[in-house]
N, C-alpha and C positions, 0 to 999 in steps of 0.2 A: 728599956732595952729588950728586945727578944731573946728566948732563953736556946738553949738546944733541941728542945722539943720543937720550936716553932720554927727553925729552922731544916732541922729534919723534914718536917709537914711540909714546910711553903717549897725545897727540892724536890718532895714527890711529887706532891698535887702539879709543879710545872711539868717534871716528865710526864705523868699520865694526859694533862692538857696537849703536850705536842704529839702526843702516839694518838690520842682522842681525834686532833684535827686533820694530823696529818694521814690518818686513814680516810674520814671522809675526803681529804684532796684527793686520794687516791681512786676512791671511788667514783667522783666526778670526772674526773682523767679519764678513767674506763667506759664510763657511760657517753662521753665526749670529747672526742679526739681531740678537737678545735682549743680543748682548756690545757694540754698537753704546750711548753712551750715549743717555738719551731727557730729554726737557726744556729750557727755554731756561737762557740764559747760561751763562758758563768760558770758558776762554780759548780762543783759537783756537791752530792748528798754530801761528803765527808765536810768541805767547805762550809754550807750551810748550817749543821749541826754545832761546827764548832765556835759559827757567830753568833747561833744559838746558847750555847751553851755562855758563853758572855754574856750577850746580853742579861740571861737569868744571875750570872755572879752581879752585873753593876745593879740588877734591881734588888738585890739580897743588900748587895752594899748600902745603897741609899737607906735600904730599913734599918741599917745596923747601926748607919751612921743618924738616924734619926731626922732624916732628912722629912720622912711619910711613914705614915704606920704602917704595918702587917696590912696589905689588902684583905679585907674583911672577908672574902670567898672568893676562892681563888679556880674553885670546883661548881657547877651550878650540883640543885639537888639530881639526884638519879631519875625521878620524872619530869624535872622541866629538859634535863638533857636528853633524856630519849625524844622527846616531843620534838627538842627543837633539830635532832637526825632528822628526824620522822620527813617533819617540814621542808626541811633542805632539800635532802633525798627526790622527794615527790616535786620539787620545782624545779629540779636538774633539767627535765627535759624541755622546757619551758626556755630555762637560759639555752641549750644547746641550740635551740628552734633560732632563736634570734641571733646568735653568735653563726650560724651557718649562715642566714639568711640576711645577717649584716641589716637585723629592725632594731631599731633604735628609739623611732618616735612613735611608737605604742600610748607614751604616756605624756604627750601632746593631748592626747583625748580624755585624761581623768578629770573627772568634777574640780573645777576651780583652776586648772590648768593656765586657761586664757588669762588671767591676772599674775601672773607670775612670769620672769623674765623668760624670755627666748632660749638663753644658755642652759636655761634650769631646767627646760619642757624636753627631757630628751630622761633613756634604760641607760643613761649610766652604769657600765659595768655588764650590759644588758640585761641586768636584772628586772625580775618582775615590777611593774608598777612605778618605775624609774623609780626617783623617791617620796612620790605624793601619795602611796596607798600605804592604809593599814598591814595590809599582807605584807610589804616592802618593808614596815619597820619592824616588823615579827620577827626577818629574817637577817635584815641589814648584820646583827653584831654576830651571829652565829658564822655570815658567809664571811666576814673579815675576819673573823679568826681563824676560817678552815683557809681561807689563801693565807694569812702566816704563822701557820702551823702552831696556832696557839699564842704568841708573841704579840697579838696587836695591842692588850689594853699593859702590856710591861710595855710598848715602846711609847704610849699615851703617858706612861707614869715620869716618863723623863721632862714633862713641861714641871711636877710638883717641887723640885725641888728649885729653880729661878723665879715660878710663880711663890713659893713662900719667902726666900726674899725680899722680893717688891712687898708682899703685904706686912711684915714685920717692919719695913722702912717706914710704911706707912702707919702703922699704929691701930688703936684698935676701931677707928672708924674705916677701915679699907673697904673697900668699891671694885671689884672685879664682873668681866665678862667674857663670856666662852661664847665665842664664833662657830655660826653651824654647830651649835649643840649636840643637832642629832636626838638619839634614845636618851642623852644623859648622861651618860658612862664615865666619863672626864668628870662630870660636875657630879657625881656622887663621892668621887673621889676628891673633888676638892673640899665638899660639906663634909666628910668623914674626917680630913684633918684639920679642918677652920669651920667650925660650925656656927661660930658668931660673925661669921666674916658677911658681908652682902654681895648676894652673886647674881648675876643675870645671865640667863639662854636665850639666844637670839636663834634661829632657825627661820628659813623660808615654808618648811614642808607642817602643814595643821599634823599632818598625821603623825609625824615624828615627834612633835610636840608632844601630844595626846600620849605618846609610850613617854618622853621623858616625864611627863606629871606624877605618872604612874611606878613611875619608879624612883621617885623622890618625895612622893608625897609623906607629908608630917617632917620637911625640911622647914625650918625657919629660915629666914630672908632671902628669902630665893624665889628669883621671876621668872616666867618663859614667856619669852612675845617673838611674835609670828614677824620678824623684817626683816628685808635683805643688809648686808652687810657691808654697801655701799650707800645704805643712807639707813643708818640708824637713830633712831626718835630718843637720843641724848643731848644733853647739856655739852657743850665746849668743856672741855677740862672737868669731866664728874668722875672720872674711873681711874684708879690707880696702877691696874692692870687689866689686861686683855690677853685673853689663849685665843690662837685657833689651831685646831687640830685637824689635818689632810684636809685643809681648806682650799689652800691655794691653787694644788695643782688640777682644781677642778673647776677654775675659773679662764675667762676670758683674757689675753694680754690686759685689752684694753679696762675690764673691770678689776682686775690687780691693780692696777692702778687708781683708782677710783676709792675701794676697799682699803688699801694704805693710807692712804689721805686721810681717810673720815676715820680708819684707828687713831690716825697722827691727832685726828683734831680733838675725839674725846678723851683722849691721856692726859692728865694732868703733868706737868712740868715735874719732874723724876719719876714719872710711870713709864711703866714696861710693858713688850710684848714679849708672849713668848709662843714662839710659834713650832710646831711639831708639823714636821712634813717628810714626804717622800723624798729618798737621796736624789742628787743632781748629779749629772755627769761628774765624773772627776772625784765626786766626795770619798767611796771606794771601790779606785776601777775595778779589782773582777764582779763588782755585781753589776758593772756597766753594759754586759751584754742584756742583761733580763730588766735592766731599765727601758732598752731601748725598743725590745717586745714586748713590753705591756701594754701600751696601747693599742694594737692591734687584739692580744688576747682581751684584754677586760673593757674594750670601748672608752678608753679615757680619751675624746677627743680634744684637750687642751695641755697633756703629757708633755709634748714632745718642745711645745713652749716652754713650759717649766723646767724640763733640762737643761735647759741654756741662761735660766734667767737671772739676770743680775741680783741677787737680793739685796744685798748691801747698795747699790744703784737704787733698786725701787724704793728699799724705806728711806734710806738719806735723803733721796730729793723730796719726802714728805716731811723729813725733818727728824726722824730716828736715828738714831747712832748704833752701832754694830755695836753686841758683848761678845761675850761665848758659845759654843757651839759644842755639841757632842755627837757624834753615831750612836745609836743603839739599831743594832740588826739594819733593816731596809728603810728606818726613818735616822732624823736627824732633830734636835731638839735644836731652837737657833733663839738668843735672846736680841731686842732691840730697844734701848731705851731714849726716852725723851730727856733730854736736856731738862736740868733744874733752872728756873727761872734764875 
């Protein structure tokens, strides 16, 4: 159990994280107008802070309750944070260029590109290098936490406690896999509280691989392989559980579909998913106006699908059954299990 002291700590280090991020949004704002939301109604500062401010009580709760440990650093050190300002800063103008200029397929042209789906060749976010360059995954975790003001990897934490479920049910040979990996950031978090557990990263981008290796390296049983997430190189029935985290809403109708299927097909009969994603219309209407401006500000061309979309529809007719669900801030943690044989 944490004591008082570790509670004290993990309440500042989150205040100083949201004054930390929520400066440089500020700063991005000022240097470009276009990152400024546009249209009426959402919540105001007051509003925001105070979803804020929950969200950081339910991740304190989960430690308290012993759901996940104490996040191990909750602070980077004082030179990898300035570095990764530094970084930001200096590619602001880069995003603003593409966000005026509405370029998008820049990274259509990076090495290796051509072998990778059509959906996926595209500045998502309009970010440098879409997601196929090194530079892109330098920056990738830095720019998601200045858009939520600190909060991304507390609304990531709400998959740990449904994913330790599934793996205690399972026993101590369990078989997990985290969809679109990314840098890793999920999957450090799941070796920190199951270190004997077997985990696999699936990721399309070599280069975001290459950061998750690196930051997990001297992990035991833990893989990262380079495939998409509509046909993954598994056994029928190997895995016990499956994350994916802000996967979906960056996919195509048609390969959500596709994607559901082949979770459905390597879960073994009482395996679970648990999937962490962006709110959907309705989840909680006043953030429904700044849902419905995102895509336009950050380039999510497959958003506005995901707002409407049936989840509970797309996994049952792959054969998943709806559990529970929770809000934390502007994501939603949703679990979906496979029927026991």
């Amino acid at each position: 159990m944490p004591n008082a002291l570790e509670r004290i700590a993990f309440h500042a280090a989150e205040r100083l994280r949201r004054s930390w991020f929520r400066g440089h949004w500020l700063a991005a704002a000022a240097l470009d107008r276009g990152r400024r939301p546009s249209g009426e109604g959402g919540p105001g500062r007051a509003a925001i802070d105070a979803d804020l401010d929950a969200l950081v009580a339910a991740d304190w709760a989960a430690v308290e309750a012993g759901h996940y440990l104490l996040p191990a650093s909750l602070l980077e050190r004082p030179g990898r944070a300035i570095a990764d300002s530094r970084a930001f800063l200096m590619d602001l103008p880069k995003v603003a260029r593409r966000r005026r200029e509405q370029g998008v397929r820049e990274a259509a042209a990076e090495a290796g590109a051509a072998r990778l789906p059509s959906y996926y060749r595209q500045n998502f976010h309009f970010q440098t290098g879409g997601w196929l360059t090194a530079e892109s995954a330098r920056l990738y975790d830095f720019q998601v936490e200045v858009l939520f003001a600190g909060a991304a990897d507390a609304m990531r934490r709400g998959a740990l406690p449904p994913l330790g479920d599934a793996l205690r049910r399972a026993g101590p040979g369990a078989r997990m896999a985290d969809l679109a990996c990314g840098t890793g950031r999920f999957l450090e978090a799941v070796k920190d509280n199951w270190p004997r557990t077997a985990a696999l990263g699936f990721d399309l981008s070599a280069a975001y691989l290459a950061a998750a290796a690196r930051r997990l390296a001297g992990r035991r049983r833990l893989g990262l392989v380079q495939a998409p997430a509509e046909r993954l190189p598994l056994a029928d029935g190997s895995l016990d559980a499956v994350t994916c985290i802000y996967l979906f809403h960056e996919l195509p109708p048609r390969v959500r579909t596709a994607v559901a299927a082949e979770i459905a097909r390597v879960l073994r009969p009482g395996g679970r998913l648990v999937l962490v994603d962006a709110l959907q219309t309705g989840d909680h209407p006043p953030f429904d106006p700044l849902l419905a401006r995102f895509p336009a500000m950050f380039h999510e061309p497959y958003f506005g699908s995901w707002l409407a979309l049936d989840l509970p529809g797309l996994f049952g007719a792959a054969g998943l059954s709806p559990g529970p669900a929770e809000r934390r801030f502007l994501s939603a943690t949703r679990v979906f299990d496979k029927p026991a044989a």
